[in-house]
N, C-alpha and C positions, 0 to 999 in steps of 0.2 A: 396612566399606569404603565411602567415597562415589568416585561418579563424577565428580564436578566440576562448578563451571557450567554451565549451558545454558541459550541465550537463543531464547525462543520466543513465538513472537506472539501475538495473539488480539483482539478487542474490549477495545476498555481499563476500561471497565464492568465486563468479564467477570475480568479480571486483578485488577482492583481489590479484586474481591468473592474474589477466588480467592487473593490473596496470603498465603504462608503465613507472613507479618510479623504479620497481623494476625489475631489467635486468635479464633474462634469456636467453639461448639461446634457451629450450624448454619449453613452457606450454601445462599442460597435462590436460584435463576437462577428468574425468575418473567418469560412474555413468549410472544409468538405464534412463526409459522411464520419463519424466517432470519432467526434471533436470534445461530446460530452459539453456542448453549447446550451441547448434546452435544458437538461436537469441540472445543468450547475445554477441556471437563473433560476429557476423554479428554487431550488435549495436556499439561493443566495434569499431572494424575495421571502422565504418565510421567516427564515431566521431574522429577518430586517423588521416584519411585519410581527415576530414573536418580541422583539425587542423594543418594537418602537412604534405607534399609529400612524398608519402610510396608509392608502388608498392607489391602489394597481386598476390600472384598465389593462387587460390582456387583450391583446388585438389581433388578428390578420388581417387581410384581404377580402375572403370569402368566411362566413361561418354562418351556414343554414341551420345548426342544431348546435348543442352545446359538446353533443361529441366530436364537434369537430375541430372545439378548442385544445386550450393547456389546462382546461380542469381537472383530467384525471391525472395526467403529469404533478399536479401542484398537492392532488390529493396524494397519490403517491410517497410524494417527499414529504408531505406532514409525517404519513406512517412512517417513515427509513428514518426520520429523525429524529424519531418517540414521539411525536406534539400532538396525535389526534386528540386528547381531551382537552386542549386546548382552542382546537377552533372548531366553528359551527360551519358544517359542512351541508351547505341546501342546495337546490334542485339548480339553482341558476346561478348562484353566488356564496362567496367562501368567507365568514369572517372570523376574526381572533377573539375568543372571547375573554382576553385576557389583556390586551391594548385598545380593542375598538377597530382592529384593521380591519381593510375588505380589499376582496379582488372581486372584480366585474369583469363579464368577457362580452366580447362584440364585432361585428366583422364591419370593417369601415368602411366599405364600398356600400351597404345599405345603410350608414350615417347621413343625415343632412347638418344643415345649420340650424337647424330647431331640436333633433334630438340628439346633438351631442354635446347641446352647453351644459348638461347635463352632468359631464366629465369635465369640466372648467376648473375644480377645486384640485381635482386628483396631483398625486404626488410624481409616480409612475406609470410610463404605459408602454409597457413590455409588450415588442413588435415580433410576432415568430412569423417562422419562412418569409421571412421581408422580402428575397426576390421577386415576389407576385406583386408589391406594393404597389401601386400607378403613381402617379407624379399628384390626380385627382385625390386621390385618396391621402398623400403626404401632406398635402397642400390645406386638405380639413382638419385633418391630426396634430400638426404642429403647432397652428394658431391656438390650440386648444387645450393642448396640457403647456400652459401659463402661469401657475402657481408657482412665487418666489422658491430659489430651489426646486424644479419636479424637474423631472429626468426625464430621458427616450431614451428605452433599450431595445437594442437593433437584432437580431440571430439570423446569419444567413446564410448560406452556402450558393454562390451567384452562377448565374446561369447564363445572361450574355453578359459582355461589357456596355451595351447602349442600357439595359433596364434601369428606369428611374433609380431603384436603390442604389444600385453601384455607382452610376454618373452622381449619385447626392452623398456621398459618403465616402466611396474610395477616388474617385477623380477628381472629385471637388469639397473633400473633408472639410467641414463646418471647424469656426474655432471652438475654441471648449468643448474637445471631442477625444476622450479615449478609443483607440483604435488599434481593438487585438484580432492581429490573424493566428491561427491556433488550426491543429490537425490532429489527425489521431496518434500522429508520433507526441503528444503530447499530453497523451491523455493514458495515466498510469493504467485505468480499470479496465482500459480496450479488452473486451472482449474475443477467445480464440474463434466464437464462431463468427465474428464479422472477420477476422483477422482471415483466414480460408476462402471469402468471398473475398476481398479487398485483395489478395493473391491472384485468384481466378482472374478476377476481371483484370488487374494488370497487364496477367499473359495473352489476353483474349480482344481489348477493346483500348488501347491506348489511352484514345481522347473519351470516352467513357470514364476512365480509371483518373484522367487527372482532373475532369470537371468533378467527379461524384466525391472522390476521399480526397484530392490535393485542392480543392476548390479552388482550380482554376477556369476561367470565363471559358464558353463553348465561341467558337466563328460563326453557330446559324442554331436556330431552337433544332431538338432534334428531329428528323421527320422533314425536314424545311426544304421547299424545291430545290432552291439552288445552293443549298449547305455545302455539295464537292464544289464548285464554284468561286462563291466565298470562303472555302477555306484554300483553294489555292489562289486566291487576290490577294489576302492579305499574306500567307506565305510568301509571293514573288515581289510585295510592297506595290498592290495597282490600286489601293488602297494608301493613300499619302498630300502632301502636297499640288495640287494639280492649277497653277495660276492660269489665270486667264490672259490669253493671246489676243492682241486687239488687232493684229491681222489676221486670225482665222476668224471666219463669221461664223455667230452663235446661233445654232439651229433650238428650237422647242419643241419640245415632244409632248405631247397633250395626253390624258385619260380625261373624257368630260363627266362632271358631274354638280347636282347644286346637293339635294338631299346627304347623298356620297357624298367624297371628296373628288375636289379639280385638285388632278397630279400634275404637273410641269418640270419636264428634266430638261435643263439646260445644256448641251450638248457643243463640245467643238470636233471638228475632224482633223488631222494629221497622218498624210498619208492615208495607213488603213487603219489608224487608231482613232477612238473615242473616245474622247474628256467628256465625264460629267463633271462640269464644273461647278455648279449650283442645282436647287431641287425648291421648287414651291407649290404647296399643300395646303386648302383652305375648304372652306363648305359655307353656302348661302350667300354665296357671293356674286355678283352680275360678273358680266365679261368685260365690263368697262372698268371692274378694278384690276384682273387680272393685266388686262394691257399697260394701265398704269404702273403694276408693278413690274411688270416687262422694261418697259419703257425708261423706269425711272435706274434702274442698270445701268446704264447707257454702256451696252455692250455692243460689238458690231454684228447687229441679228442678221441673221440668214432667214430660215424658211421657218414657217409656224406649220409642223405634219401634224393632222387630226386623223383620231379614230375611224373607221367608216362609219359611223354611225353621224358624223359629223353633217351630213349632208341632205340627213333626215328632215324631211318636214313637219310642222306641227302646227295643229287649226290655232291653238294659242297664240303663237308666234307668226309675224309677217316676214322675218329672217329666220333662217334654218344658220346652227353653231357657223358654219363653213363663211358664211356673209356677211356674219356678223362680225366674226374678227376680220374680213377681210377691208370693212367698212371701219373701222377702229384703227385701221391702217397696218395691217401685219399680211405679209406675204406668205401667201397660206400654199400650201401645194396641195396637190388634187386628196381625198380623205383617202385613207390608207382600204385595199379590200377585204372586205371578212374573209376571215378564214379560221379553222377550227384550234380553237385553244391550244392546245396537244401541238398542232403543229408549230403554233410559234413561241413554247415552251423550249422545242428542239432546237428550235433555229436560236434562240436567246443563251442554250448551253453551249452551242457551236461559236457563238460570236462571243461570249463573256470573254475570253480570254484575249480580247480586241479593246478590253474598257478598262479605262482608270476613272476613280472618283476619288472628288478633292474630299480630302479625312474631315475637311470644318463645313463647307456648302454642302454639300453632296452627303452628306451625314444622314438626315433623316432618311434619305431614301433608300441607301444601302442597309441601314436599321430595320426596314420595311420587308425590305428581302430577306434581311436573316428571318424574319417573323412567318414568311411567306410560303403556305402548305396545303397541303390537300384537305379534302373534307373527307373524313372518317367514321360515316356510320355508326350508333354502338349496336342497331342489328345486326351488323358483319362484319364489322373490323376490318375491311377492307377500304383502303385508298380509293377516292375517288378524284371528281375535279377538282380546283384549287375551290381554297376556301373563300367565301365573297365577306370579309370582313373589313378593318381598316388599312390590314397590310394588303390587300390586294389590288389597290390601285398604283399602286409601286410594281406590282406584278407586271399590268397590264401596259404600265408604263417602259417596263423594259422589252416587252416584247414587241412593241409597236416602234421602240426605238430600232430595235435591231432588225426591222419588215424594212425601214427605209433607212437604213445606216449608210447604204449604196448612193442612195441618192444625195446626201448632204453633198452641197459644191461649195468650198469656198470663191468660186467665181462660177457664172454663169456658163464659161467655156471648160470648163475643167470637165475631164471625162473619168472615168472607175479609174484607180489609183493601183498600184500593186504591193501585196502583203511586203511591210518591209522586212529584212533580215534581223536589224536588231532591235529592241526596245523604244519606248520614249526616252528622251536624257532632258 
């Protein structure tokens, strides 16, 4: 049974991309803060679900309770559009009682492959704040709304350029894929009290102002160690192309771990510059695949520098890390000495401006760094040490590079080099 016409407004951008004339299997609402992206979907989905029987999975990333969905958004636009007596609005789920439609809500990172076949049949699944999406979570999602015809709709305002969403969608647009970027200059109903903020923070916070309402990508999360850092690499382009020189020998910089991740940055020296030219990141894996994948580079390796910790013994183990690469055949130098966090945080902002990373190898691990922040209490809201999560073996890895930067020799006779005048070319 259909409902009938219904004519309903929105950003004409937003209709454009929304029109269900024009088939896609992905639409993308991509743009900052009163872009009027959410309630136009939420609008567009009833009148579609008032007209016609469709099944909506409304999704995020996280969603512990149902207020943390688009339900009350969607209940909303029922009332603005006159429809409440038209759908049955319950505790956990919304449907039309005049097509059969339903929307269901669910946060995908607690989906498996057992309780999401469940949403196999569905039509739509309307994806808000897609920025959070993981690559995990896309990678469940997709296989799964497979019904001839069903769509993915996308709403996001992005946040880096590395985040899965963006890398799946604006750097590597899928075919059959509508893709609206849209602002608040486009959106007739902008409100004057956002418009007074959107003002403010202009005059006040530049890169604030163009990630939040111009949704343009940040250079580092906000909060992130080395954000002024990375944002002046990729300003002076030390962030680029960076080939590999088969006369400089290729130094490795280790973070060890099995549980963790094993970090390995690839490293050349030039003069007083540092190529990272490649980065490899694994977990559960012995030391005798790590070499292999050293190995099978066939770069010309310099020295393999280990953590201090490298050199630890353990009743498990008859070789400690240090001997064991060195038995695997990599010329290990002596393990680097501890020393306190905080100090080779300093020493890694005083030398960044010493490092290039190649834009395609070296990718994950500059990705790592934009991620890469303090841990913040919510008893006091104050910054503490860095966070022990996934980006911070990336952390640990740039600071142990830059404890022994000094030391790399492309020959065994080569002594400290001096800063040079001008750049790499």
């Amino acid at each position: 049974m259909d409902g009938g016409a219904l004519q309903i407004t929105m950003p004409e951008k937003i209709r454009a991309a929304l029109d269900p004339t024009r088939k896609a299997r992905y639409r993308i609402i991509k743009g900052g803060r009163g872009k009027g992206g959410s309630w136009s979907i939420a609008r567009a989905l009833v009148a579609r679900a008032y007209t016609s029987r469709i099944r909506v999975l409304c999704c995020r990333e996280i969603q512990r309770s149902i207020e943390e969905s688009v339900y009350q958004l969607l209940v909303d636009q029922i009332d603005t559009v006159g429809l409440r007596a038209a759908f049955d609005v319950q505790k956990t789920h919304i449907e039309c009682r005049v097509t059969g439609s339903l929307f269901a809500f669910e946060g995908i990172r607690a989906l498996n492959v057992l309780n999401i076949k469940s949403f196999e049949g569905f039509d739509i699944a309307w994806v808000e704040e897609a920025q959070a999406i993981s690559k995990k979570s896309w990678d469940i999602l997709i296989p799964t709304i497979r019904r001839d015809g069903s769509e993915i709709w996308v709403n996001f305002n992005p946040e880096l350029d590395s985040d899965e969403t963006y890398r799946r969608f604006i750097e590597q647009t899928p075919p059959d894929t509508i893709l609206c970027e849209v602002s608040w200059r486009d959106n007739p109903w902008f409100p004057e009290v956002l418009e007074r903020e959107r003002k403010h923070l202009e005059a006040t916070n530049k890169e604030d102002y163009d990630n939040i309402w111009e949704g343009k990508t940040r250079a580092a999360l906000p909060g992130a160690i080395y954000s002024e850092e990375i944002r002046d690499a990729i300003e002076k382009k030390r962030i680029r192309p960076v080939p590999y020189d088969p006369v400089l020998r290729v130094h490795t910089v280790w973070d060890l771990g099995w549980n963790d991740r094993m970090a390995i940055a690839f490293v050349q020296r030039l003069l007083n510059q540092l190529m990272v030219i490649d980065y490899l990141e694994d977990s559960h894996k012995k030391y005798d695949f790590y070499v292999e994948e050293i190995k099978a580079k066939r770069y010309n390796l310099g020295r393999c520098f280990l953590p201090h910790d490298a050199g630890h013994e353990s009743p498990l183990l008859s070789l400690n890390p240090e001997q064991t690469l060195k038995k695997l055949g990599l010329d290990c130098a002596p393990a680097l000495k501890l020393e306190p966090v905080e100090v080779g945080i300093k020493r890694a902002r005083q030398t960044f401006p010493r490092i290039y990373f190649d834009e395609v190898k070296a990718r994950p691990f500059i990705d790592h760094l934009k991620r890469y922040r303090r841990s913040i209490p919510s008893t006091t809201n104050e910054p503490q040490g860095p966070l022990n999560d996934e980006h911070s073996h990336a952390g640990d890895v740039l600071r142990y590079l830059c404890a022994c930067a000094d030391q790399m020799r492309n020959d065994e006779k080569d002594k400290p080099l001096p800063v040079p005048v001008t750049g790499i070319v």
